[in-house]
N, C-alpha and C positions, 0 to 999 in steps of 0.2 A: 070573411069573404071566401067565398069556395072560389078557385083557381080552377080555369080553363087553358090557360095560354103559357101559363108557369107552373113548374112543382116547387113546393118548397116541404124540405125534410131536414130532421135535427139530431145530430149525432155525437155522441160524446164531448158535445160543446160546439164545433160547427155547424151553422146552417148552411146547407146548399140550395141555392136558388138557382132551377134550371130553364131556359128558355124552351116552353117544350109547345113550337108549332112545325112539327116535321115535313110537314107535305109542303110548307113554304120555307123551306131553310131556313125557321126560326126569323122569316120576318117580323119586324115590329108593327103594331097596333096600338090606336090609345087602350086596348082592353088591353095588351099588352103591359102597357105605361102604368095605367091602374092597379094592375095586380104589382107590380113591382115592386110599388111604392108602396102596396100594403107590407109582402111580405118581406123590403126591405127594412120598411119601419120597425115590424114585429120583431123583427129579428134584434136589431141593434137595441128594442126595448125591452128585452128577455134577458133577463138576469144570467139565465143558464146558458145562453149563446157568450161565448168570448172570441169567434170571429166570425168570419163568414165568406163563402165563397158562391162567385157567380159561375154558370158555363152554359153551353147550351147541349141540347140532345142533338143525335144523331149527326152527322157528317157537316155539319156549318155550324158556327157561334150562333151570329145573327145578319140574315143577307139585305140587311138596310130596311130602311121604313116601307112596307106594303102597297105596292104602286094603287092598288085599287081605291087608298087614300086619299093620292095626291087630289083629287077632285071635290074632297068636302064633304067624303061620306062618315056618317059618324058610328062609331062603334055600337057597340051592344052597352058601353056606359051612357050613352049618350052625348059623347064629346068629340069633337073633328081632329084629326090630324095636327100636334100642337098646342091644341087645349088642354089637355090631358098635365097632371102637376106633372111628372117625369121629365115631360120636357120641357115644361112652363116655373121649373125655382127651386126643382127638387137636389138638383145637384149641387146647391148649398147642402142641404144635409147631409148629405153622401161624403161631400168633401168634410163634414165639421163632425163624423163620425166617429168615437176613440177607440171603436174596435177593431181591429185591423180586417182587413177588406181585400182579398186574393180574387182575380180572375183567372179561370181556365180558357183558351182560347182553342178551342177542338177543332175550330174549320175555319172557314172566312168570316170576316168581323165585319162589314160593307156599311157605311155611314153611319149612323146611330150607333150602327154596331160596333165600330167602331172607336166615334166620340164617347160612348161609352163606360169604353175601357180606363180612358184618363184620368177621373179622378179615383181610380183603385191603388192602391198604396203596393204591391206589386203584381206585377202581370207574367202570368206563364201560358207558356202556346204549345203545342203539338207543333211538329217539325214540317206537317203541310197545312197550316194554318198561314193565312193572309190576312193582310189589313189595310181596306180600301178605302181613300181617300174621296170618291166621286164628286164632289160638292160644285167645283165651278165647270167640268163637265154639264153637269146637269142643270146649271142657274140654280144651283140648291146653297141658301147660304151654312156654313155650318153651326153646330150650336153646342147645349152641353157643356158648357164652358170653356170648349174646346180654344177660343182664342184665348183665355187665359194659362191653360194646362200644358198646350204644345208647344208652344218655346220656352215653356221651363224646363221640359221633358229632351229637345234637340237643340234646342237653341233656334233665333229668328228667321237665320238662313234655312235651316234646312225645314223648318216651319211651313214657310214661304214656297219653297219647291211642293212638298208632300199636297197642300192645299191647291197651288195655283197652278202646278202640271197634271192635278187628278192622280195621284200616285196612289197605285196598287202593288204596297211593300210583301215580298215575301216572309215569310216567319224571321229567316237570319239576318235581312237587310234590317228589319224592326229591331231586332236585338241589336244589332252593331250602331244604331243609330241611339238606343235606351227606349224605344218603345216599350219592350220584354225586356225582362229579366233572366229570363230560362226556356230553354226550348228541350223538351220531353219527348217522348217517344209516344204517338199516342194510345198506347194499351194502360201507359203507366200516369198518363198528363192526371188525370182527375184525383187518382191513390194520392198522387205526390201533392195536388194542393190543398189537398184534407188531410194529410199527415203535417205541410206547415202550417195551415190553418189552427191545428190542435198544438203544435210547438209554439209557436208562437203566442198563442190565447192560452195558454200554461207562465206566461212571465207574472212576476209577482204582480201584484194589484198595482195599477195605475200607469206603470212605466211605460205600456205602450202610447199609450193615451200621453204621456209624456211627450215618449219620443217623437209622435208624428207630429205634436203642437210646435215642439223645436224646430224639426223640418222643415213644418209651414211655413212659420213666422222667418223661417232665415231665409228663404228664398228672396223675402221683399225687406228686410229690414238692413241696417249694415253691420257691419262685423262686431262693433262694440256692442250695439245692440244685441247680439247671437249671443254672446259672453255672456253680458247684464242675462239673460232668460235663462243658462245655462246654470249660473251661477243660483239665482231663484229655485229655478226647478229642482237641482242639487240639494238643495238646503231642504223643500216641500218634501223631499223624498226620505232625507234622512229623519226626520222631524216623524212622518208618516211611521218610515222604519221603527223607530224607536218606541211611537205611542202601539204599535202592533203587541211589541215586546212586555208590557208592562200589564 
């Protein structure tokens, strides 16, 4: 697929996947959507990628879904607003990905842009970076998995508020809530999620892929259960370790 709406480039083991439509602050499109999911799949299926990061070009992440949509116009793939897998079952994948998955947050993240960011396994933002909530403002419901993600992410109360008051969180309000993780300066935000992109995707074979399955499954399972997986996954690893050795 040649990419119009995104760059994607591969560097000593990370890919960077950029939202690159400048003149619209990196609004979303289904060509958008499409390319995405190509060169998200590519990535996560490329032996020599071990992570990956999202961000977008110039001075905004991504300013929400492209209004010239809302009407039913369809892309240059031929799909309407929706149709497009990205936002039609793609974010299973995304979330069932064992590579580890960084977002750089450069500017404003506005709806899509936003839901997004949820299922990435950690999120860093530029210190004038925002993250818009607009959905019941606009009779827009939200999607993305986003009602499963956000109250794992704040909890149901503050859920509840960010969604049903339209809340357009500043960079530190997101971080003091567990939106973000890290808030960068931004000369430095993209260096820093491609130097942990590369630290991270440098742990020996499997553990990441480990560790995030642990995370998963313990968010919805109960404590015995986390143990019982822990305990498995301990054993797969040492077992793993050792046939390395031999």
């Amino acid at each position: 697929m040649s990419y119009q709406e995104i760059s994607y480039d591969v560097d000593r083991g990370a890919a960077l996947v950029t939202l690159q439509r400048l003149e619209k602050l990196n609004a979303y499109t289904p060509d958008m959507g499409e390319e995405l999911v190509h060169a998200l799949r590519r990535a996560i299926g490329d032996e020599a990628v071990t992570a990956i990061v999202l961000t977008g070009a110039g001075r905004a992440f991504c300013a929400g879904a492209d209004r010239g949509f809302y009407s039913g116009e369809q892309g240059r793939c031929g799909l309407r607003l929706g149709e497009e897998h990205f936002l039609n079952g793609f974010v299973t994948e995304l979330a069932a990905c064992e590579k580890p998955l960084i977002v750089a947050v450069n500017g404003v993240a506005s709806g899509i842009g936003a839901t997004m960011l949820l299922p990435f396994d950690i999120r860093l933002a530029s210190d004038n970076a925002a993250l818009d909530f607009p959905f019941a403002r606009l009779g827009v419901s939200p999607g993305f998995g986003s009602s499963y993600f956000l109250p794992r992410l704040v909890g149901v109360g503050s859920a509840n508020d960010i969604l049903l008051n339209s809340r357009k969180l500043s960079a530190q309000t997101a971080k003091a809530l567990g939106l973000l993780q890290q808030i960068i300066a931004p000369d430095q935000l993209l260096s820093a999620a491609l130097a942990m992109a590369r630290y991270i995707g440098a742990s020996p074979p499997g553990i990441v892929a480990c560790c995030k399955q642990l995370l998963s499954s313990g968010c919805d399972g109960s404590l015995t259960n986390a143990i019982q997986r822990e305990q498995f996954a301990a054993r797969e690893m040492i077992s793993n370790f050792q046939s390395q050795k031999h």
